[in-house]
C-alpha positions as a Markdown table, in Angstrom:
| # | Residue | x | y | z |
|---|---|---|---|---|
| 1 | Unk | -7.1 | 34.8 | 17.3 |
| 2 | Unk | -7.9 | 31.6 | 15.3 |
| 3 | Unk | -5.6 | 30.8 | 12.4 |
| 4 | Unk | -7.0 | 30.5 | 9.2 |
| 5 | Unk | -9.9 | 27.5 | 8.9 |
| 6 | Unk | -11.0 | 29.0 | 12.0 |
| 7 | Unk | -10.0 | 26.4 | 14.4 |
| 8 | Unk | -7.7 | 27.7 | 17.5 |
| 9 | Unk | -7.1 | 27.1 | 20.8 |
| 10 | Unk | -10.5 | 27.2 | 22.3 |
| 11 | Unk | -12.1 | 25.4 | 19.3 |
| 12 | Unk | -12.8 | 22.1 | 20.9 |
| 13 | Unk | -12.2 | 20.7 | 17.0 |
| 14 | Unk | -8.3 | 21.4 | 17.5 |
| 15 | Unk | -7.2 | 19.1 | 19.1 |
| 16 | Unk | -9.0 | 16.1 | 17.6 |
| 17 | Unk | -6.9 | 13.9 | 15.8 |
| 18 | Unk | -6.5 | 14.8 | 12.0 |
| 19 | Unk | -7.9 | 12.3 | 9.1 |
| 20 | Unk | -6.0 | 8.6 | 8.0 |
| 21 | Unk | -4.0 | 9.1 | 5.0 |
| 22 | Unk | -2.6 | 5.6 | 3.5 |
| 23 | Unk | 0.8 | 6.0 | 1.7 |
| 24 | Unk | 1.5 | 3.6 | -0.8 |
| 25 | Unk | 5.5 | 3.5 | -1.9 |
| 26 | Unk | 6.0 | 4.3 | 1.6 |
| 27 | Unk | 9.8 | 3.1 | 1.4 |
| 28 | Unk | 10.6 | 4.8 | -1.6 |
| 29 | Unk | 12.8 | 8.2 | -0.9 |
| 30 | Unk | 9.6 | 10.2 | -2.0 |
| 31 | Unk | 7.2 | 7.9 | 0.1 |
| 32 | Unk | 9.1 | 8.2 | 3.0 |
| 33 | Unk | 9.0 | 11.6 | 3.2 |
| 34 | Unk | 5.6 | 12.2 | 2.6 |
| 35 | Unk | 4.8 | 9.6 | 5.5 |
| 36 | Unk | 7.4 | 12.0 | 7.7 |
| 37 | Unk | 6.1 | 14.9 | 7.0 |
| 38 | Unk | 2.2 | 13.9 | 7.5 |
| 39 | Unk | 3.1 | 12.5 | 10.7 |
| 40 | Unk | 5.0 | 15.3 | 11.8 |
| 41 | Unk | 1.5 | 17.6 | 11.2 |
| 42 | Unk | -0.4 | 15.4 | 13.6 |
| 43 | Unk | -1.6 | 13.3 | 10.2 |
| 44 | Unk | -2.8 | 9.5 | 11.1 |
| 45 | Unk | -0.7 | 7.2 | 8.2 |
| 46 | Unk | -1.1 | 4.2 | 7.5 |
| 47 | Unk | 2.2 | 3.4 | 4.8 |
| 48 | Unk | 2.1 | 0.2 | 2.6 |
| 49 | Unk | 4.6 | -1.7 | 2.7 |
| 50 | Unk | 5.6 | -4.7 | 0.1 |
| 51 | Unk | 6.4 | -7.9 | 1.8 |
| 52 | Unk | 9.2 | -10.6 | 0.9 |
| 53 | Unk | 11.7 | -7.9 | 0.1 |
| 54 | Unk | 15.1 | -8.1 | 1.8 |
| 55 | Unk | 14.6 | -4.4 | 2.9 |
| 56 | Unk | 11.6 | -4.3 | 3.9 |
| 57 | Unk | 11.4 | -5.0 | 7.6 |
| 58 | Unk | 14.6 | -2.3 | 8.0 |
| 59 | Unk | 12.0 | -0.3 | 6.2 |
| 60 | Unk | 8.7 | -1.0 | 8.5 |
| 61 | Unk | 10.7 | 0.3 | 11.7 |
| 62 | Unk | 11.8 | 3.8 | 10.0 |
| 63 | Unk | 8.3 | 4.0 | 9.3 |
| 64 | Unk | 6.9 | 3.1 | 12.9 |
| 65 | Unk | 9.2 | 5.3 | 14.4 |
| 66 | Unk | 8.1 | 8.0 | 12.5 |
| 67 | Unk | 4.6 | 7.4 | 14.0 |
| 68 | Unk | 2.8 | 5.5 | 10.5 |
| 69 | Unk | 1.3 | 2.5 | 11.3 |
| 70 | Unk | 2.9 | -0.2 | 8.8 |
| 71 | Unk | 1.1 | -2.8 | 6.6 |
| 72 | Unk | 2.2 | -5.0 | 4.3 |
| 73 | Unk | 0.7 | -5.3 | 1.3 |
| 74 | Unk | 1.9 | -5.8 | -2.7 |
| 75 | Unk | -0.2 | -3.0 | -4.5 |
| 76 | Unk | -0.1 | -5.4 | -7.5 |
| 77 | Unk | -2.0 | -8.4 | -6.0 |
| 78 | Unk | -5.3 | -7.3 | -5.2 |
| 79 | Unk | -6.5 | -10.1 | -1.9 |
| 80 | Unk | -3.3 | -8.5 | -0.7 |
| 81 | Unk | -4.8 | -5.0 | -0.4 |
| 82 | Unk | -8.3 | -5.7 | 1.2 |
| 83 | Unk | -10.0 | -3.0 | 3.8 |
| 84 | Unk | -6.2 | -1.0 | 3.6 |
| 85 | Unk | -7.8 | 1.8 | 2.7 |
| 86 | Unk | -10.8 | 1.6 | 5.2 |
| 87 | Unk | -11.7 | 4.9 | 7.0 |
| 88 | Unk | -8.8 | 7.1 | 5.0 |
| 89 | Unk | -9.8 | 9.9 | 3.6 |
| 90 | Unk | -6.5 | 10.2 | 1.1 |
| 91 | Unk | -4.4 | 8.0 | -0.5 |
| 92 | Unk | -0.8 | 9.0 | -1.4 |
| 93 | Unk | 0.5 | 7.1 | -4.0 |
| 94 | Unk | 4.7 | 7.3 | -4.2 |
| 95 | Unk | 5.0 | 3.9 | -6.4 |
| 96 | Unk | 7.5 | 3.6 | -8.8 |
| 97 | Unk | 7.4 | 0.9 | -11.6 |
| 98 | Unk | 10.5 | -0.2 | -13.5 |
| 99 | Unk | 9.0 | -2.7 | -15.6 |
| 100 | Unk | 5.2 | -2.9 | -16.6 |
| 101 | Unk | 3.8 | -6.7 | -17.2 |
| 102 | Unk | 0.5 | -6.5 | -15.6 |
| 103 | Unk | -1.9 | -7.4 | -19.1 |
| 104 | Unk | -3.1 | -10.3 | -17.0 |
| 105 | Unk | -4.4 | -9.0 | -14.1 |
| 106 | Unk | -6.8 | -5.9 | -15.3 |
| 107 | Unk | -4.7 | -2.8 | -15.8 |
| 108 | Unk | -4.4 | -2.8 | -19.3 |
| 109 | Unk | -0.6 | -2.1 | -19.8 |
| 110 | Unk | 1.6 | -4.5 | -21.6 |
| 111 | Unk | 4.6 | -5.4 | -20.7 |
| 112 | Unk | 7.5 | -3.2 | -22.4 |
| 113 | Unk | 10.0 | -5.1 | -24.5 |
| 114 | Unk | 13.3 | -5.1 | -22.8 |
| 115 | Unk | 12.3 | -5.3 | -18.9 |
């Protein structure tokens, strides 16, 4: 009997490979757990990673090993972010902001006194 969505065992759609979902906050507690868990249900991830920070690298290999493929990107500097989302049909985002100061590049938030 087929599970729910119809696809079992002699569906030749199960065993292809379920969609790309990028992750962005990927090394965040909450990111990282989503990236585990999608992988864990056969999910293809792709989990953003910022680059230049000191834990970042330590980071990247948790992820790989969790089966995401890792990319390094800064979700605030858009050149940095180009074809990152190419062929994923869901994006995840996990990012946390402690300070907002982006009124120059687009986003329409000022900065908040006191960061």
């Amino acid at each position: 009997m087929a599970p729910p969505g119809g696809k079992g065992p002699g569906d030749p759609k199960a065993n292809q490979k379920k969609p790309l979902v990028v992750v962005a906050g990927a090394t965040g507690h909450i990111g990282g757990e989503v990236v585990k868990d999608l992988a864990a249900h056969g999910y293809r991830v792709k989990a953003l990673v910022r680059p230049g920070r000191p834990a970042s690298m330590a980071a990247a290999h948790r992820l790989e090993s969790c089966g995401a493929q890792v990319v390094f990107a800064d979700p605030t500097e858009a050149d940095t972010l180009a074809g990152v989302c190419d062929g994923a049909e869901a994006v995840v985002s996990a990012l946390g902001v402690r300070c907002v100061g982006w009124e120059g590049r687009g986003l329409g938030v000022g900065a908040r006194p006191g960061c």
